[in-house]
TORKOL-4160 file (C-alpha; in steps of 0.2 Angstrom, whole numbers, padded with zeros to 4 digits, m for minus):
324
<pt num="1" X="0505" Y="0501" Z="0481"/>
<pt num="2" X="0492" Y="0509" Z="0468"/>
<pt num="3" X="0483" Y="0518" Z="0479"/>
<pt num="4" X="0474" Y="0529" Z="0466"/>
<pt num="5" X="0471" Y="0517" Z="0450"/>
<pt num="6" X="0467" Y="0500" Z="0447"/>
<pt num="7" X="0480" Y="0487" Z="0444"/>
<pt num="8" X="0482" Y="0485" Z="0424"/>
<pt num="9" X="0471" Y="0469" Z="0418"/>
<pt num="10" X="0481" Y="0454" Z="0416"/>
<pt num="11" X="0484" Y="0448" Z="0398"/>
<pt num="12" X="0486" Y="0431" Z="0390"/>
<pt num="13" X="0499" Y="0420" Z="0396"/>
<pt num="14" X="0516" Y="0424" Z="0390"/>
<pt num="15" X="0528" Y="0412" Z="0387"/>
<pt num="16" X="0545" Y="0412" Z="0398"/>
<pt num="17" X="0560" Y="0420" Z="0388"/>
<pt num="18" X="0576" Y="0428" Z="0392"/>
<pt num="19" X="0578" Y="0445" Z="0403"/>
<pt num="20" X="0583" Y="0454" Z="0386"/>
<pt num="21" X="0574" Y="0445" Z="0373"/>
<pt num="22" X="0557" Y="0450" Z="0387"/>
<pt num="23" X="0560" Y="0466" Z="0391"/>
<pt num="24" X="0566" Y="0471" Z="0370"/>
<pt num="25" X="0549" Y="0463" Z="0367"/>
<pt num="26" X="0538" Y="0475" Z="0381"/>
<pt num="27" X="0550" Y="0488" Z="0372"/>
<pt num="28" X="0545" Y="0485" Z="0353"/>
<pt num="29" X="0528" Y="0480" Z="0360"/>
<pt num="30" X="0525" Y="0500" Z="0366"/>
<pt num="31" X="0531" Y="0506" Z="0352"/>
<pt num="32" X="0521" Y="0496" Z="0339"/>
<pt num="33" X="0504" Y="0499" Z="0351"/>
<pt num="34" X="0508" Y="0515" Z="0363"/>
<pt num="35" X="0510" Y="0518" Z="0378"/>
<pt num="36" X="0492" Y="0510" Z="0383"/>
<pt num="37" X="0502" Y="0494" Z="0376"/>
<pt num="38" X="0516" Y="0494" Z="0389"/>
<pt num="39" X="0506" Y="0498" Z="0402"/>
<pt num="40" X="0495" Y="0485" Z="0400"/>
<pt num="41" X="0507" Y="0472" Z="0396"/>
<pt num="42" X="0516" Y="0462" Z="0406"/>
<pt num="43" X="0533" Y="0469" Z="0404"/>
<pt num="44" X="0546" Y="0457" Z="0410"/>
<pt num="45" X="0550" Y="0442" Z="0420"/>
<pt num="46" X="0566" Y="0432" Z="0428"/>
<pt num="47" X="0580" Y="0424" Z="0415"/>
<pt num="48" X="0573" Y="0410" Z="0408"/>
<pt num="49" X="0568" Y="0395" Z="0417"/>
<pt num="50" X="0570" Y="0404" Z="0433"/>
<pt num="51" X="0556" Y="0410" Z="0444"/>
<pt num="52" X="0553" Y="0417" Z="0462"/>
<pt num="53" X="0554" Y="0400" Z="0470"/>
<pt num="54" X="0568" Y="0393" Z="0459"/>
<pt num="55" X="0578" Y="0407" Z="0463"/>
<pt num="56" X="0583" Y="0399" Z="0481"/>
<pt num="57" X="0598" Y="0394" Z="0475"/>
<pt num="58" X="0606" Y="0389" Z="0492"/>
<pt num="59" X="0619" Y="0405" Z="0492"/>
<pt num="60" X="0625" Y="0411" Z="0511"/>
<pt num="61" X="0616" Y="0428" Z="0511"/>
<pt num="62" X="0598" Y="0430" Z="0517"/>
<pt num="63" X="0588" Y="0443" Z="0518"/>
<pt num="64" X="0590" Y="0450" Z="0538"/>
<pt num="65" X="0572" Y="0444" Z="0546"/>
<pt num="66" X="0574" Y="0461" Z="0556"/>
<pt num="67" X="0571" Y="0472" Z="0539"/>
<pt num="68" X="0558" Y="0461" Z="0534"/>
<pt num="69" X="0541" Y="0475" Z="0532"/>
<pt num="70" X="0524" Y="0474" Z="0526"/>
<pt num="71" X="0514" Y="0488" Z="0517"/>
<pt num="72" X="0500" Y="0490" Z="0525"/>
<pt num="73" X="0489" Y="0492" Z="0510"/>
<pt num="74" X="0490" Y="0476" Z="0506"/>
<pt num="75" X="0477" Y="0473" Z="0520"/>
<pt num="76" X="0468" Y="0487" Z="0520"/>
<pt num="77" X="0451" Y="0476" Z="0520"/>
<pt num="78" X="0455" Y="0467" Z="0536"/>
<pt num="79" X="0464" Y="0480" Z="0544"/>
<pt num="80" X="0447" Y="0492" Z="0542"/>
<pt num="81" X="0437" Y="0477" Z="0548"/>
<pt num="82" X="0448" Y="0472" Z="0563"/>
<pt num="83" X="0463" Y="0483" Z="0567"/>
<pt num="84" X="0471" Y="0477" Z="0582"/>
<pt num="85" X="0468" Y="0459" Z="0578"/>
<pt num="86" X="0474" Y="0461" Z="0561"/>
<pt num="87" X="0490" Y="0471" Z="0568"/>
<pt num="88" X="0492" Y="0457" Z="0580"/>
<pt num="89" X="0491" Y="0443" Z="0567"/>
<pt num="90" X="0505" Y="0450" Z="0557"/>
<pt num="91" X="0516" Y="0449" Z="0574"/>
<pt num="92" X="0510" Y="0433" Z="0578"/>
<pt num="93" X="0517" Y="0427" Z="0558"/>
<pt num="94" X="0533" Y="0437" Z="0562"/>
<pt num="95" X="0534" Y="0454" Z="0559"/>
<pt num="96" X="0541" Y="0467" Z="0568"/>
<pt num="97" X="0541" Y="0481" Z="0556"/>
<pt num="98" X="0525" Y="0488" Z="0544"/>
<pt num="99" X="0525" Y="0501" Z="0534"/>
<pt num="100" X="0507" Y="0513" Z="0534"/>
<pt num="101" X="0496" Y="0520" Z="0521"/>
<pt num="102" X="0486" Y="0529" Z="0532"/>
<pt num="103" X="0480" Y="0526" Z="0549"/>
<pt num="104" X="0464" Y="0517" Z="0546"/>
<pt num="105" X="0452" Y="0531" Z="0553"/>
<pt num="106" X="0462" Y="0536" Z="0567"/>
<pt num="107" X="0472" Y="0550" Z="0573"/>
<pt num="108" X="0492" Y="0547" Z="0572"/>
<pt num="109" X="0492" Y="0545" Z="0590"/>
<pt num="110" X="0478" Y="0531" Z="0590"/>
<pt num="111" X="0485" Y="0522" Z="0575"/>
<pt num="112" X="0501" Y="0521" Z="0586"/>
<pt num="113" X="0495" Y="0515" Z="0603"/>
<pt num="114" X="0486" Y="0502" Z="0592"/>
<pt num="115" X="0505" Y="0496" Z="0583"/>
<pt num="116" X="0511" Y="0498" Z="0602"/>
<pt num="117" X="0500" Y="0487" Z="0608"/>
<pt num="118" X="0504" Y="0474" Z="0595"/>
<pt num="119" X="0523" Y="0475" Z="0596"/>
<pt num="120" X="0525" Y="0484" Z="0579"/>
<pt num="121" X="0532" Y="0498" Z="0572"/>
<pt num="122" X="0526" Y="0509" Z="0558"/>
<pt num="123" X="0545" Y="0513" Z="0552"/>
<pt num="124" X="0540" Y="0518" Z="0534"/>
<pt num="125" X="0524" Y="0527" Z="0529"/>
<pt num="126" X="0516" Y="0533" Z="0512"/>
<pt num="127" X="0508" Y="0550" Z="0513"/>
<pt num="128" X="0509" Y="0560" Z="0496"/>
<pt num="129" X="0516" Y="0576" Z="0497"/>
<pt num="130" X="0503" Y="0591" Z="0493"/>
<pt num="131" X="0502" Y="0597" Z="0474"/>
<pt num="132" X="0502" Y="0612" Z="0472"/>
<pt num="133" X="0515" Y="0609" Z="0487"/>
<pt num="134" X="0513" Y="0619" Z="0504"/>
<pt num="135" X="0525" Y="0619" Z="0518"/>
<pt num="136" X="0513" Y="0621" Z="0530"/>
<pt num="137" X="0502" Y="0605" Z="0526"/>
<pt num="138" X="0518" Y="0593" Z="0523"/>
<pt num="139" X="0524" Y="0601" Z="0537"/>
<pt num="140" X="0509" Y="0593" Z="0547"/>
<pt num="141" X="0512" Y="0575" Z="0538"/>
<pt num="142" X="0528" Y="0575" Z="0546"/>
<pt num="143" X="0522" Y="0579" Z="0563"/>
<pt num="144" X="0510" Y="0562" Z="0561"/>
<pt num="145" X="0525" Y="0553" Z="0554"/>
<pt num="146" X="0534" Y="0558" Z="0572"/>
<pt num="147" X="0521" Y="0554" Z="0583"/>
<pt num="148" X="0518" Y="0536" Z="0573"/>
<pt num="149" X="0537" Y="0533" Z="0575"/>
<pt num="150" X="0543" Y="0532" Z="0559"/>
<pt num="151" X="0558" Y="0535" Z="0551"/>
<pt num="152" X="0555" Y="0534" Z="0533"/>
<pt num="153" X="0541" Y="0545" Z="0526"/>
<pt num="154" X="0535" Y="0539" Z="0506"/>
<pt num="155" X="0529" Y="0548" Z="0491"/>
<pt num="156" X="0517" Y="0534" Z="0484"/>
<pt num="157" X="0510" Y="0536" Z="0468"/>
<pt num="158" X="0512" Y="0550" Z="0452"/>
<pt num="159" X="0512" Y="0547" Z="0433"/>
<pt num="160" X="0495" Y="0551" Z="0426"/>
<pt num="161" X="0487" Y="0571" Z="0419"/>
<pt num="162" X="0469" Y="0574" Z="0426"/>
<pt num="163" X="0461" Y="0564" Z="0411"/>
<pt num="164" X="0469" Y="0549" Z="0417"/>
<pt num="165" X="0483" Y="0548" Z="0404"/>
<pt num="166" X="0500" Y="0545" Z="0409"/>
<pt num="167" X="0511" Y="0561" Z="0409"/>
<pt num="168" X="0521" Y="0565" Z="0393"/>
<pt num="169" X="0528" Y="0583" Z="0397"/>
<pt num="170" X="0547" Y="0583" Z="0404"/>
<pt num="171" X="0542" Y="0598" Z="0412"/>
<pt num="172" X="0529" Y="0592" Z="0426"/>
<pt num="173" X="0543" Y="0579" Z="0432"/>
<pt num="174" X="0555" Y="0592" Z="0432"/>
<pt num="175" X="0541" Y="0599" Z="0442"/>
<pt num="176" X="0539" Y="0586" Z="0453"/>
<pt num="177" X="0561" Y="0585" Z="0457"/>
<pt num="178" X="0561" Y="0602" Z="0462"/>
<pt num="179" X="0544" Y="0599" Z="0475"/>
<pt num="180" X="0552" Y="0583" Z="0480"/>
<pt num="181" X="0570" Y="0589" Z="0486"/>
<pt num="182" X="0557" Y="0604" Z="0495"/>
<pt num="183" X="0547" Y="0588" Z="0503"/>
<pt num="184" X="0566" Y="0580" Z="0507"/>
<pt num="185" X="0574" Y="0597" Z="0513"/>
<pt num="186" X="0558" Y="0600" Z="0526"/>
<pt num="187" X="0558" Y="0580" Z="0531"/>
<pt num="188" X="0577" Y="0580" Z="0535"/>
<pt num="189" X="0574" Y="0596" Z="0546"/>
<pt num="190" X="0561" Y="0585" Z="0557"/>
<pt num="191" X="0574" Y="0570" Z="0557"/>
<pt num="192" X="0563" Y="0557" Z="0544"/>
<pt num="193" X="0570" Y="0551" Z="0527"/>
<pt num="194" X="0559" Y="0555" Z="0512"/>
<pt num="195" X="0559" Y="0544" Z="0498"/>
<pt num="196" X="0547" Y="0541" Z="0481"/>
<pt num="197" X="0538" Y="0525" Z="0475"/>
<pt num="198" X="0537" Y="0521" Z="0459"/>
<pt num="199" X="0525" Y="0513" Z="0448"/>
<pt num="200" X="0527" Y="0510" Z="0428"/>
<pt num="201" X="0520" Y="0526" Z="0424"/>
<pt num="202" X="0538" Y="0532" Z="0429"/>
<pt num="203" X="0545" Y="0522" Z="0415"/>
<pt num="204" X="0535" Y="0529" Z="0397"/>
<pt num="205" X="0544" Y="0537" Z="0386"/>
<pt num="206" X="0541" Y="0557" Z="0389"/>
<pt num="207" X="0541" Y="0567" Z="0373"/>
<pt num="208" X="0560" Y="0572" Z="0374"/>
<pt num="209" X="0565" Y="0552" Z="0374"/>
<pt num="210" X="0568" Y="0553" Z="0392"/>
<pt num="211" X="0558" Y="0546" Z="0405"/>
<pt num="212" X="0552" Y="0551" Z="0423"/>
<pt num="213" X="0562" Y="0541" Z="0432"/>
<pt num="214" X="0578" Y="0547" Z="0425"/>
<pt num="215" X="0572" Y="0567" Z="0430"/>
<pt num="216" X="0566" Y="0561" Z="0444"/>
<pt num="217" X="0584" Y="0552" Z="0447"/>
<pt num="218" X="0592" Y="0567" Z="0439"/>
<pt num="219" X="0587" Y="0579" Z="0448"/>
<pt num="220" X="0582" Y="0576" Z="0467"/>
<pt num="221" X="0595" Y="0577" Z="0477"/>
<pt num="222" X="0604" Y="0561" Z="0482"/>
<pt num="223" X="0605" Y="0568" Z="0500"/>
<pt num="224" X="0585" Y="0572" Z="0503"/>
<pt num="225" X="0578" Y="0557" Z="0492"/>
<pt num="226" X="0577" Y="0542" Z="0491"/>
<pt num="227" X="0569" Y="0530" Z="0482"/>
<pt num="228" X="0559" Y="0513" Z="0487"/>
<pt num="229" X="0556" Y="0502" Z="0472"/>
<pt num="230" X="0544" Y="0492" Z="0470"/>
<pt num="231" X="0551" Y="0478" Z="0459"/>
<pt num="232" X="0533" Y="0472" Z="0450"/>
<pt num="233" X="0529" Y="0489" Z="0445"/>
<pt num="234" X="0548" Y="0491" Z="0437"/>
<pt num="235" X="0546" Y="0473" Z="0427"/>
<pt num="236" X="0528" Y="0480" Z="0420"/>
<pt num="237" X="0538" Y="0496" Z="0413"/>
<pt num="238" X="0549" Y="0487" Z="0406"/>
<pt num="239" X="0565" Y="0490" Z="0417"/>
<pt num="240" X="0575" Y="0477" Z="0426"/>
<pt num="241" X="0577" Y="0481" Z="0444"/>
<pt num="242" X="0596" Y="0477" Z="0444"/>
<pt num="243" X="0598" Y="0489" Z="0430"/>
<pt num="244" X="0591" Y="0501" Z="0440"/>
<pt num="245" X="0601" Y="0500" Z="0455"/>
<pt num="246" X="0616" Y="0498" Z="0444"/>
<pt num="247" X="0609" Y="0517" Z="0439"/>
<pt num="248" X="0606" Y="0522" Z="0455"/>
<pt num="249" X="0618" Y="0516" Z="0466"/>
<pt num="250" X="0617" Y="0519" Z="0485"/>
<pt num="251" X="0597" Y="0526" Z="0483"/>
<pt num="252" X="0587" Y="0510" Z="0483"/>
<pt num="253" X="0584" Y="0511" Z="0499"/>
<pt num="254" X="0568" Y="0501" Z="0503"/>
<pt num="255" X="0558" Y="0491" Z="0491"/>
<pt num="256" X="0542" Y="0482" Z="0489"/>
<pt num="257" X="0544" Y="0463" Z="0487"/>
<pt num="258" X="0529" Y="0461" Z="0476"/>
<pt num="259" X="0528" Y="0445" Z="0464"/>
<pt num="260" X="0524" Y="0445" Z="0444"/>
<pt num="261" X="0513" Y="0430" Z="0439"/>
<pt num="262" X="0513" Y="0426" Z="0422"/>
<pt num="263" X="0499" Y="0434" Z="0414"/>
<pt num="264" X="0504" Y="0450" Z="0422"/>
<pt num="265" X="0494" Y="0451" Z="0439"/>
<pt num="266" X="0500" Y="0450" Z="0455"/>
<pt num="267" X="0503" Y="0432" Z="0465"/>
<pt num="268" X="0510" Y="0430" Z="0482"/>
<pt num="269" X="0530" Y="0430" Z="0484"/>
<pt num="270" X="0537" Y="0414" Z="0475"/>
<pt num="271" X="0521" Y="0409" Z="0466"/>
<pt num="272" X="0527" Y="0421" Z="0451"/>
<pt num="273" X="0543" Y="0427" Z="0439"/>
<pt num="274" X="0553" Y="0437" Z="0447"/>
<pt num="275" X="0570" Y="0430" Z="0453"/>
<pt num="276" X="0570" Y="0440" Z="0471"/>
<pt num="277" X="0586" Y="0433" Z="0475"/>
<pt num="278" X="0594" Y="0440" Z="0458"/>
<pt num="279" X="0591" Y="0458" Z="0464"/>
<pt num="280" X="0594" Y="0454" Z="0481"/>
<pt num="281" X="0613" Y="0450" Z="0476"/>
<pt num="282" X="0614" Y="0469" Z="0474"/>
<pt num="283" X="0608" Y="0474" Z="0490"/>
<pt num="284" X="0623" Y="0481" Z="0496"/>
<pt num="285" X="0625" Y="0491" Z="0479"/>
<pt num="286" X="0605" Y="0499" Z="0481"/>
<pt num="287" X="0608" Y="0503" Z="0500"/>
<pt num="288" X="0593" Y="0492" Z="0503"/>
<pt num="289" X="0586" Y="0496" Z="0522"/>
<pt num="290" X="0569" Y="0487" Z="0521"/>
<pt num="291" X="0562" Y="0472" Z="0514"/>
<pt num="292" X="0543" Y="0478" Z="0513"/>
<pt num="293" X="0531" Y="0463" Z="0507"/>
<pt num="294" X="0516" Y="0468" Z="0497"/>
<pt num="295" X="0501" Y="0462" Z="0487"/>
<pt num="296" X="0490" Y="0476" Z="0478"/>
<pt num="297" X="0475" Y="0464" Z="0478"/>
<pt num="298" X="0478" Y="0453" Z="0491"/>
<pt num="299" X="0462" Y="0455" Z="0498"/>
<pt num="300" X="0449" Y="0460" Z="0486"/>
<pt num="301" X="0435" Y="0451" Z="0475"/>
<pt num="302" X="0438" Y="0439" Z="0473"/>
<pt num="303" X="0449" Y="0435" Z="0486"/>
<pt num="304" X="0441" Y="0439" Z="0504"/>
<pt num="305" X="0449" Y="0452" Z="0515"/>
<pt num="306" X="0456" Y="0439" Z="0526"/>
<pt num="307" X="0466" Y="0430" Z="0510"/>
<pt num="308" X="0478" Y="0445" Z="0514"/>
<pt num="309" X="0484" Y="0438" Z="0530"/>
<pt num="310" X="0488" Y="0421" Z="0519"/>
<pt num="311" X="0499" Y="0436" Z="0506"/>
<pt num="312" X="0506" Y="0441" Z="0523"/>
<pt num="313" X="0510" Y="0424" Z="0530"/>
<pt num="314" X="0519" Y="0417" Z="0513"/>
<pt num="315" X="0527" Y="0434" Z="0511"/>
<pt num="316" X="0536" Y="0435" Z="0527"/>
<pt num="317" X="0540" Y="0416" Z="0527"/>
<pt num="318" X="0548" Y="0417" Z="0508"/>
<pt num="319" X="0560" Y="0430" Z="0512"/>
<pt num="320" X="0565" Y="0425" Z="0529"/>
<pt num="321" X="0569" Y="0409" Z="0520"/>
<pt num="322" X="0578" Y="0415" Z="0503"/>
<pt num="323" X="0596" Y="0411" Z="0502"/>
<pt num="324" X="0603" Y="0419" Z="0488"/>
């Protein structure tokens, strides 16, 4: 989800190369043009000559249909146009399980008689934690997060200063660990699981040579965070996602299931790049929980808001048909 910026701009097509051959060239790409280049690129796709679609490839495991999500966001249009018949549809294609960002102008309670009413859960939801952090207010988000039912509550978005650039200084994600495992520490005491979303912001290189993601992996604690990762936004900062999780074993706990195309922009599940069923193969390694199917633009100009039940529909049906 990109819940405070605007997708990247898709840039000319790229031809298909091999994992390291892609992601060297997003590497020496940032470097020659800074870091407005990686971000704007697209940063990596599947091995060559595979793509979403090619990579059923007819294996024994599947993806259990019972951890298959949906982030909310992706239909945040239809949803505000319609909620309970938009909730009802996602049922209707197969869902069981959604993930929130945000309850769509209701209270918690509302929000949850209205998933009630559908037959679906809200076991996941994004609420940022408050900067500079307070107990009290976070400690109210968890409160919503217990009457909407979920078990999973998501930091969903960090990565740029107040001028919009992305953030350079080691210290503000140092920063950020030490509010995250306060975040985690408070949400264990009210019985949720906290975790953090990533975008590619995550993935520039800070002014030590590090990066966020490693502080951020660094130093939250393994037992108050998580991390859900979305697996576009780790191709376009130039990061395998199975590289990761080799990295971080046992904390990939959720991740968003959002395809590449190949000019960079978003395309629904096995229309694009990214060989789902290659990083699926290490879900066991990550500690993968949920599925959670997502589209950033699935429903804006120029699709219609109703285009996001289409995302949804191919979304669900993809995963709950991958062999890998």
């Amino acid at each position: 989800m990109d819940q405070q910026t605007n997708p990247t701009e898709p840039t000319p097509a790229f031809e298909a190369v091999s994992r390291r051959g892609l992601l060297r060239a997003a590497t020496v790409s940032a470097a020659a043009v800074g870091t407005a280049g990686l971000l704007a690129g697209p940063a990596a796709a599947a091995p060559s000559g595979q793509s979403g679609q090619s990579g059923q490839s007819g294996g024994r495991r599947r993806v259990p249909v019972d951890r298959i999500s949906i982030q909310l966001y992706t239909l945040r249009d239809q949803l505000a146009a319609d909620l309970p018949g938009t909730l009802d549809a996602l049922r209707r294609i197969g869902y069981r399980r959604v993930e929130h960002a945000g309850f769509v102008g209701r209270t918690a309670a509302q929000f949850r008689a209205a998933l009630d009413a559908a037959g679906l859960r809200a076991t996941s939801g994004h609420t940022g934690i408050p900067q500079p952090f307070d107990d009290a207010t976070w400690q109210r988000s968890l409160e919503d997060a217990n009457v909407v039912g979920s078990k999973k509550i998501v930091h969903p978005y960090f990565g740029r200063d107040a001028n919009g650039q992305a953030i350079r200084d080691p210290a503000v994600y140092r920063a950020l660990a030490r509010d995250l495992n306060r975040a985690g520490r408070l949400a264990e005491r009210a019985g949720l699981d906290f975790g953090y979303h990533n975008h590619q912001l995550e993935f520039v290189p800070l002014t030590d040579g590090s990066t966020g993601f490693e502080i951020l992996t660094g130093q939250t604690d393994p037992r108050l965070v998580h991390f859900e990762l979305d697996l576009y936004w780790t191709w376009r900062g130039a990061h395998d996602p199975v590289d990761v999780i080799r990295a971080n074993r046992g904390r990939i706990r959720q991740v968003h299931v959002k395809d590449l195309d190949v000019e960079g922009g978003f395309a629904d599940l096995g229309d694009g790049v990214i060989d789902f069923g290659r990083i699926f193969a290490h879900e066991r390694e990550a500690g993968i929980e949920e599925y959670i199917v997502e589209r950033d633009d699935a429903g804006t100009t120029p699709r219609a808001p109703a285009d996001a039940l289409d995302t949804a529909r191919v979304g669900f049906d993809y995963l709950a048909s991958l062999r890998y």
